[in-house]
NULUMLUM-417310 format. One record per residue (C-alpha): residue number from 1; residue in one letter; x, y, z. Coordinates in nm, 3 decimals. Example, Ala and Ser with C-alpha at 12.3 -4.5 7.8 and 13.67 -1.06 7.14 Angstrom:
<rs>
R;gumar;seti;px;py;pz
R;1;a;1.230;-0.450;0.780
R;2;s;1.367;-0.106;0.714
</rs>
This chain:
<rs>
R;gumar;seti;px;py;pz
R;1;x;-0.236;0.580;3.160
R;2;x;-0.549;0.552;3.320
R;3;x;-0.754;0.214;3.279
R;4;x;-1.082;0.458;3.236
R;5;x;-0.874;0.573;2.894
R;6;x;-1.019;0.353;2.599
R;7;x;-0.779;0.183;2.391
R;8;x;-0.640;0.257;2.094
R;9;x;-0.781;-0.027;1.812
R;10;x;-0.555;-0.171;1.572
R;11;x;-0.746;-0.331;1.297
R;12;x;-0.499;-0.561;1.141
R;13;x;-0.501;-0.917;0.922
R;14;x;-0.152;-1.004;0.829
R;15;x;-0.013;-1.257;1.155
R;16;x;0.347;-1.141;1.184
R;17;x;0.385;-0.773;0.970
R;18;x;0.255;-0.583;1.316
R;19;x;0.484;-0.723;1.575
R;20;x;0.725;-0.436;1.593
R;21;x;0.374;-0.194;1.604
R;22;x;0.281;-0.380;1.897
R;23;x;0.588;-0.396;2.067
R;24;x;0.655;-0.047;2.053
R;25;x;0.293;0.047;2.200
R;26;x;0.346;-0.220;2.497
R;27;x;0.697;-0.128;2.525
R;28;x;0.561;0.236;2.635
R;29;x;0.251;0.073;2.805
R;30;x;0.015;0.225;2.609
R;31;x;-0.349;0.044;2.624
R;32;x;-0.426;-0.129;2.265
R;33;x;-0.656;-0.398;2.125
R;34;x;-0.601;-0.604;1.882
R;35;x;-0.910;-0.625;1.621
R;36;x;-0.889;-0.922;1.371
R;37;x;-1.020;-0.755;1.036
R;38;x;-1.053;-1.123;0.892
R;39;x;-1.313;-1.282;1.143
R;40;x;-1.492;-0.926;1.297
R;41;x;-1.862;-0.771;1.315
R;42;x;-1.996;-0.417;1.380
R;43;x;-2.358;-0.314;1.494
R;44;x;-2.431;-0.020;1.297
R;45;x;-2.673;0.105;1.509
R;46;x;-2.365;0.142;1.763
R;47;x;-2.323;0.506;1.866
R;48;x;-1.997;0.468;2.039
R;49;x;-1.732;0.296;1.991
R;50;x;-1.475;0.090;2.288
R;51;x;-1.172;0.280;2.073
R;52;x;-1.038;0.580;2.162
R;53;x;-0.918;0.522;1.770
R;54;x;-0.821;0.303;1.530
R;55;x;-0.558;0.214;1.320
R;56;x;-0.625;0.067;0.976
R;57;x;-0.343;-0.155;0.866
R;58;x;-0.618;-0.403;0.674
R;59;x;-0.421;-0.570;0.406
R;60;x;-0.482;-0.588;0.011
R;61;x;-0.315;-0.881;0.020
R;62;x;-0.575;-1.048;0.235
R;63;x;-0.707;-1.272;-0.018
R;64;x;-0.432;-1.456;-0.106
R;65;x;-0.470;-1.591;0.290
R;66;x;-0.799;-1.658;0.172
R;67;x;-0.920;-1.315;0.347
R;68;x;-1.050;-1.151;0.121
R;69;x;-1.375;-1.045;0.288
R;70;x;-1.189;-0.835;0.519
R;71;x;-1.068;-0.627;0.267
R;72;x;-1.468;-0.502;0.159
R;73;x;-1.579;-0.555;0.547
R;74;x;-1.327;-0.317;0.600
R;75;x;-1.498;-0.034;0.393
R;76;x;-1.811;-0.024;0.627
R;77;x;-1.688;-0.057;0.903
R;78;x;-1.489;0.258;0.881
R;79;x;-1.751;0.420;0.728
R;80;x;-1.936;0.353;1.044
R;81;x;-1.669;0.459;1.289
R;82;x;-1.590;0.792;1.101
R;83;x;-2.014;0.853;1.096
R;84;x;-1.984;0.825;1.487
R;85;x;-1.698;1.022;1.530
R;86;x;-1.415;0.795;1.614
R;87;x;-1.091;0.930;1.488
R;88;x;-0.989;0.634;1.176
R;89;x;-0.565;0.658;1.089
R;90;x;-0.589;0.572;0.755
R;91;x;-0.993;0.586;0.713
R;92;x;-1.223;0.567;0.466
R;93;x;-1.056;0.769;0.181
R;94;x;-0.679;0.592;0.240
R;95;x;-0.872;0.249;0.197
R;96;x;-1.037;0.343;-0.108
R;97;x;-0.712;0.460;-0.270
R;98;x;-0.509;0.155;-0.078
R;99;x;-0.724;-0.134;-0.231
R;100;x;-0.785;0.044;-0.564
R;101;x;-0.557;0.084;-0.819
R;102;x;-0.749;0.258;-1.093
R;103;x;-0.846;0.526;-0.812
R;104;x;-0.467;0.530;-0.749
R;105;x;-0.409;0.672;-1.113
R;106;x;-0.722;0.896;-1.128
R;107;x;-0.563;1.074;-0.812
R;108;x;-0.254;1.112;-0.991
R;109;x;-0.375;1.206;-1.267
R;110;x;-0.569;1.502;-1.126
R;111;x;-0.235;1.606;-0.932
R;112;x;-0.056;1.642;-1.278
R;113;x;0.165;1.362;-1.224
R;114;x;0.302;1.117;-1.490
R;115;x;0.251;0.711;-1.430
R;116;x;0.283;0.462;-1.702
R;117;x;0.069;0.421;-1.968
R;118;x;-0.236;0.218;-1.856
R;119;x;-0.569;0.097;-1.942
R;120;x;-0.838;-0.023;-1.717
R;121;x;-1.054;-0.297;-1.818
R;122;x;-1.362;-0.490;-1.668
R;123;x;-1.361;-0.736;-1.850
R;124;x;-1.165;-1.038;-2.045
R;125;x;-1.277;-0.885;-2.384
R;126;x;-1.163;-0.548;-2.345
R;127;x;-0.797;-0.678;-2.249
R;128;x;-0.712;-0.670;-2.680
R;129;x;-0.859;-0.385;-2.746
R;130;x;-0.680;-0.169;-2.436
R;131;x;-0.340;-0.345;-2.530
R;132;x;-0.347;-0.217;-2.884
R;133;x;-0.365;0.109;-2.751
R;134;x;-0.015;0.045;-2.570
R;135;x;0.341;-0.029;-2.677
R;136;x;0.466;-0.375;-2.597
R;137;x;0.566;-0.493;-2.355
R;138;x;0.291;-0.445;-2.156
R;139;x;0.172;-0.640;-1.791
R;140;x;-0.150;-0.700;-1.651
R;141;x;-0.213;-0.589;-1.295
R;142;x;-0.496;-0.694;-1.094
R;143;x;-0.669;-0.382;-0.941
R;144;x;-0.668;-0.529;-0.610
R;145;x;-0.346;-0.654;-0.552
R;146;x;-0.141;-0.590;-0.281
R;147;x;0.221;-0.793;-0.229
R;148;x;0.271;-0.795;-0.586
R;149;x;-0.029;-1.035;-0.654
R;150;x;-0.189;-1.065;-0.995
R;151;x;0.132;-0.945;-1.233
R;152;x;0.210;-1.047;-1.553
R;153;x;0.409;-0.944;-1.844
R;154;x;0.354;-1.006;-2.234
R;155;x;0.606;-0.929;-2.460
R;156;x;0.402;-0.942;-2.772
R;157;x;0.010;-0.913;-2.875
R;158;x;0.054;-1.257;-3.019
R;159;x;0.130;-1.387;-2.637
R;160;x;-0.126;-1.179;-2.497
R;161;x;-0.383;-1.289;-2.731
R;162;x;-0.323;-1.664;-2.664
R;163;x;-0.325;-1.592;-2.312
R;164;x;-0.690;-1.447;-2.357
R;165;x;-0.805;-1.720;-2.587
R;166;x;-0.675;-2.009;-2.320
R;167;x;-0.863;-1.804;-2.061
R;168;x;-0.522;-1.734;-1.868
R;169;x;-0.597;-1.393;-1.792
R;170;x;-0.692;-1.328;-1.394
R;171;x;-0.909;-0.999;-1.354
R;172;x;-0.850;-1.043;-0.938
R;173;x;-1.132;-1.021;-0.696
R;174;x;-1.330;-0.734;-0.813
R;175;x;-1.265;-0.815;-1.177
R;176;x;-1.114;-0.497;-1.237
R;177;x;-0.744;-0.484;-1.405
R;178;x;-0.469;-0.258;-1.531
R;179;x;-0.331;-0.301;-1.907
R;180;x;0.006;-0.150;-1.839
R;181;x;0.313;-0.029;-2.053
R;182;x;0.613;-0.204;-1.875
R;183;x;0.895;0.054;-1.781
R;184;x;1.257;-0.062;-1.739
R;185;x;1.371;0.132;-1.442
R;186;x;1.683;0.370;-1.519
R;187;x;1.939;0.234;-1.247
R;188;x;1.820;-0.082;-1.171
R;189;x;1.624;0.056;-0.886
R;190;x;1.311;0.172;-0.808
R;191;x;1.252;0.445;-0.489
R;192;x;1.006;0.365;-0.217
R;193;x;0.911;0.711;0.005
R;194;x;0.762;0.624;0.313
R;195;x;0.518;0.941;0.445
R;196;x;0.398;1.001;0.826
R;197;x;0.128;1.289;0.901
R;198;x;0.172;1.387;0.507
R;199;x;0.498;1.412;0.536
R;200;x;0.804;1.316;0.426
R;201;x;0.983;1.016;0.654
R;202;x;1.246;0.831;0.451
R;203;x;1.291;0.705;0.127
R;204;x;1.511;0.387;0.012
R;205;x;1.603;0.282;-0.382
R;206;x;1.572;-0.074;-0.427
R;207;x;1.750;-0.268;-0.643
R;208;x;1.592;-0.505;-0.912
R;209;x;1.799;-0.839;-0.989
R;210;x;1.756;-0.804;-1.377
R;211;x;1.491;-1.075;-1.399
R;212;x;1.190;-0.953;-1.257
R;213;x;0.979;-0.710;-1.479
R;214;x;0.699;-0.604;-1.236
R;215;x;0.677;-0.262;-1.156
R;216;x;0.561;-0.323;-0.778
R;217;x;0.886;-0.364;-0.543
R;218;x;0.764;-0.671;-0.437
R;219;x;0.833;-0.823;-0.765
R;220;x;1.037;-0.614;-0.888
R;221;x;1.283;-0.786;-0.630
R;222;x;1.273;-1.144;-0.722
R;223;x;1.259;-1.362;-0.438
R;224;x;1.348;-1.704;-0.500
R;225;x;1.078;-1.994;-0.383
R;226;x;0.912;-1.693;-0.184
R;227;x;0.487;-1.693;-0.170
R;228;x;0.426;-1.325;-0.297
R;229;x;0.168;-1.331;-0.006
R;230;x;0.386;-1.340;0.179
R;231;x;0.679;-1.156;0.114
R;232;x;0.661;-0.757;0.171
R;233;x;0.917;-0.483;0.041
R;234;x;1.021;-0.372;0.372
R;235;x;1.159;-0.747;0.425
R;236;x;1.447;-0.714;0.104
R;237;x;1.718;-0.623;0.397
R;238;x;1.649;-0.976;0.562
R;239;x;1.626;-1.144;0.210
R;240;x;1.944;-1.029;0.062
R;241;x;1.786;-0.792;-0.183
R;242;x;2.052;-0.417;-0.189
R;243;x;1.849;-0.160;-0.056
R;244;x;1.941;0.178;0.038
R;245;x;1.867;0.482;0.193
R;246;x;1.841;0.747;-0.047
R;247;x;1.704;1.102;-0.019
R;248;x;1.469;1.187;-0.347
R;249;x;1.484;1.592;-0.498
R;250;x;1.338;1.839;-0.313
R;251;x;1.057;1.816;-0.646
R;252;x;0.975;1.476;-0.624
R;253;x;0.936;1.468;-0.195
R;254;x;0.692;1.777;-0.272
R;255;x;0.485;1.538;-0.486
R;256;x;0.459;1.277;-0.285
R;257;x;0.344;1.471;0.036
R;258;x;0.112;1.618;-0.221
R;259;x;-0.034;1.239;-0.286
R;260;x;0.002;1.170;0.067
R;261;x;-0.256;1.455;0.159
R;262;x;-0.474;1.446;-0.109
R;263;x;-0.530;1.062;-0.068
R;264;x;-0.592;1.157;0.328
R;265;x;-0.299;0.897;0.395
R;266;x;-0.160;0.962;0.774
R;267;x;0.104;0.664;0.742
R;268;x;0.182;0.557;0.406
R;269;x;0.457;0.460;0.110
R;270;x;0.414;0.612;-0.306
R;271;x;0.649;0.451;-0.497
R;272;x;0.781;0.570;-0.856
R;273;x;1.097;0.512;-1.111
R;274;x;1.286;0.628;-1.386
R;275;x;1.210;0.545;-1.711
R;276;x;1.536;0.455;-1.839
R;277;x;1.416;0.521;-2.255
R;278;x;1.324;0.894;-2.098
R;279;x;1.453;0.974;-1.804
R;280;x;1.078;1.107;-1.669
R;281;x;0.951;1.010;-1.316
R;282;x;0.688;0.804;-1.303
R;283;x;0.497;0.677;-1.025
R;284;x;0.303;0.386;-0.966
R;285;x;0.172;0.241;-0.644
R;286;x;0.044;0.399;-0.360
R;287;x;0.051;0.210;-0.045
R;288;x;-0.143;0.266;0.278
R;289;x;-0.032;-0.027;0.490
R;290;x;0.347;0.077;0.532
R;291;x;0.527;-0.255;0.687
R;292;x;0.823;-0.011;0.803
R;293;x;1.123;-0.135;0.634
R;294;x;1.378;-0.470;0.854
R;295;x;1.676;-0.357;0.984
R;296;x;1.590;0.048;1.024
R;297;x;1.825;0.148;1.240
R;298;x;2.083;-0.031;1.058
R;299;x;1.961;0.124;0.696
R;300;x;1.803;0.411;0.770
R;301;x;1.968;0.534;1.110
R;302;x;1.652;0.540;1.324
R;303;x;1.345;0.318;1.427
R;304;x;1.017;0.420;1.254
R;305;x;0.787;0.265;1.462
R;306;x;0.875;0.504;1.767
R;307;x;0.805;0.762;1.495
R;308;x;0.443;0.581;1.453
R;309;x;0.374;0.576;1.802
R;310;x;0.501;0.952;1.904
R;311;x;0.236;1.013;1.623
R;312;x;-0.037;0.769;1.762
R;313;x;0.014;0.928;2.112
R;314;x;-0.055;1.276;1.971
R;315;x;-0.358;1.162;1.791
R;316;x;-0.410;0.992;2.089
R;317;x;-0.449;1.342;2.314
R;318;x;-0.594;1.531;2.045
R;319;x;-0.870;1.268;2.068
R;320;x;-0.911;1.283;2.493
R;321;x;-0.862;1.677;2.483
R;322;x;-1.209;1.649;2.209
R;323;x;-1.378;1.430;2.447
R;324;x;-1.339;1.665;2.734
R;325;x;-1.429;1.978;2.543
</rs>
């Protein structure tokens, strides 16, 4: 490539989830910088940018590294690039739905598709109220979450209610939460479908060890003496949890690249279940930083980061033929 090519940015906070990313685009000596999303600035008076694009792969997670300003940085700073033209993968309207979980049901909602039972609250006092509404048992979510953070089950209104009156109940860092029905899933397993481009990669059940209760994957495989920070889906090969590939009905793919496109996702994982009482599909998490699952080739027959980058290197010459027209 030519050295008078910018680079492409990847705007990143997790240490170790991007390796194989980077790998892939030095591997094919493609130009890239990385941009720490936890310790960055932007002049907004800027009218070009020293990308050619940028990745977003900013973490909801972030604050339980203790960086959590990245993940509302992150929101202007896009905003900024996409108002000056720079081409964002994942941008402005994948972030909002990414790092918002109440958004994540409204756009599911308005695509006619079922999720569990939920509630959103604001505040500690309207946690009683929105459980009543429910059937037990029932878990509280943190709307900013992200590797399974801010989860917990109650089995009775009794239990929740002490919980509330001891002041045990965390509203996360926007103070924002999901009172949840909790959904056994029929199997055991719950199915993650990774998307590229709005479309349809792979897909993978994985399989719940009877003791977790969580709907997100990353609790819903229990991993012993493992920070939830810390520990990602994508990693359950490596940690001994059974995953496997799995192709989803023809019905249920079409939804998803429906969710995929309407949340403006270009790389991205929805995940859903069974509800073993009534066999309906529900789904619940929609994930815009896809950590590509360990061990691809061995589980799912092919590596998806040299998807990623064939994708990147498109975008990449859509962005340079722009430029010269």
């Amino acid at each position: 490539m030519s050295e008078t090519i910018k680079p492409i940015g990847i705007y990143y906070e997790h240490p170790d989830w991007f390796k194989p990313l980077f790998a892939e685009l030095e591997r094919r000596h493609i130009s890239y910088a990385r941009i720490d999303a936890a310790h960055h600035r932007f002049n907004p008076a800027e009218t070009d940018s020293p990308y050619a694009l940028v990745v977003n792969r900013m973490s909801s997670s972030a604050y339980l590294r203790g960086n959590g300003q990245g993940i509302f940085h992150t929101a202007g700073f896009l905003t900024h690039l996409e108002q000056i033209g720079v081409r964002v993968i994942n941008g402005t309207m994948a972030t909002s739905i990414e790092t918002n979980k109440a958004r994540q049901l409204a756009l599911l909602s308005s695509l006619g598709l079922s999720y569990p039972e939920t509630r959103v609250v604001n505040h500690v006092s309207q946690v009683l109220p929105a459980a009543q509404e429910l059937r037990f048992p029932l878990v509280v979510k943190v709307n900013i979450g992200g590797a399974g953070a801010g989860i917990v089950r109650f089995d009775t209104l009794e239990g929740l209610e002490a919980a509330v009156n001891a002041d045990q109940i965390n509203l996360g860092i926007d103070q924002t939460a999901l009172v949840q029905e909790y959904v056994q899933p029929r199997g055991g397993h719950i199915v993650r479908v990774e998307t590229l481009n709005g479309r349809f990669l792979y897909a993978m059940k994985v399989f719940t060890t009877g003791d977790s209760f969580n709907l997100c994957p990353a609790e819903i495989c229990a991993i012993p003496d493992e920070p939830a920070a810390d520990f990602c889906l994508t990693d359950a090969p490596k940690k001994g949890i059974q995953v496997e590939e799995y192709t989803p009905p023809t019905e249920i793919t079409a939804a998803v690249e429906r969710i995929a496109k309407a949340a403006k996702i270009d790389v991205g994982g929805v995940e859903y279940l069974i509800d073993d009482r009534t066999g309906e599909v529900l789904f619940y998490d929609i994930n815009a930083l896809s950590n590509f699952i360990a061990d691809a080739i061995k589980v799912i027959g092919f590596d998806p980061y040299s998807r990623f980058v064939d994708y990147l290197e498109g975008q990449l010459k859509k962005t340079q033929l722009a430029e010269i027209v």
